[in-house]
N, C-alpha and C positions, 0 to 999 in steps of 0.2 A: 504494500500500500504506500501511496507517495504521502511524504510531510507534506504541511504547510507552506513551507517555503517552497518547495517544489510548484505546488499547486496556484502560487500568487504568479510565478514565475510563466507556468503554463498558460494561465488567464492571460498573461500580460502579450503575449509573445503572440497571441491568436488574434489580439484585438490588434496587433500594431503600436503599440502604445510603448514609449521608450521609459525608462525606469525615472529619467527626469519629470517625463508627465505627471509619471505615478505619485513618485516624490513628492511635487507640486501640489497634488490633489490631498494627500496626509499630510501638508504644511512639514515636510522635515527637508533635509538635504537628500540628493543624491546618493551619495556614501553610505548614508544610514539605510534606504530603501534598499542599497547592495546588499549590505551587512542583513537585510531581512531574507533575501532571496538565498542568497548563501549560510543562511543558520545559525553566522555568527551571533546574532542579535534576536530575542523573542519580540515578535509582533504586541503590542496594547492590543488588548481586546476592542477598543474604541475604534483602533486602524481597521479592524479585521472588520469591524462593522460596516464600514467606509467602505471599504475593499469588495466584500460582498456587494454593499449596493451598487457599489462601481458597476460593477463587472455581472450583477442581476443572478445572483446566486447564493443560495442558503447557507447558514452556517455552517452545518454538518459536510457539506460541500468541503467549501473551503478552509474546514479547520483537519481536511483526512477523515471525519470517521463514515460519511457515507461517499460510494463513486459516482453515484445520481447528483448530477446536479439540474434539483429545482428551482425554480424560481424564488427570487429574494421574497419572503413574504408583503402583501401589499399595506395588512394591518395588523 
């Protein structure tokens, strides 16, 4: 099963989207979004929220524990 970081990684690369964008969008640097992609660094649970709704995909999604990726819940 892939991590997290993997799976922020894979979202990101599908959509075109450069790790600056991403960055931008979590209010952090460049560096730091690396350090998330590569493991060095644990994701805030606030980013991952962000990131899901980015990217239109549930948590369980994007935290690894399901492979289905549903829809961001609407409410």
């Amino acid at each position: 099963t892939m991590n997290y970081n993997d799976i922020i990684k894979s979202l990101r690369v599908q959509k075109f989207y450069t790790q600056q964008y991403v960055a931008d969008i979590l209010n952090i640097c460049q560096k730091t979004y690396s350090d998330y992609e590569l493991g060095y660094t644990r994701i805030p649970i606030e980013s991952l929220i962000t990131l899901a709704k980015l990217y239109n995909v549930d948590m369980n999604y994007i935290c690894g524990i399901s492979k289905v990726a549903n829809d961001y819940p609407k409410e």
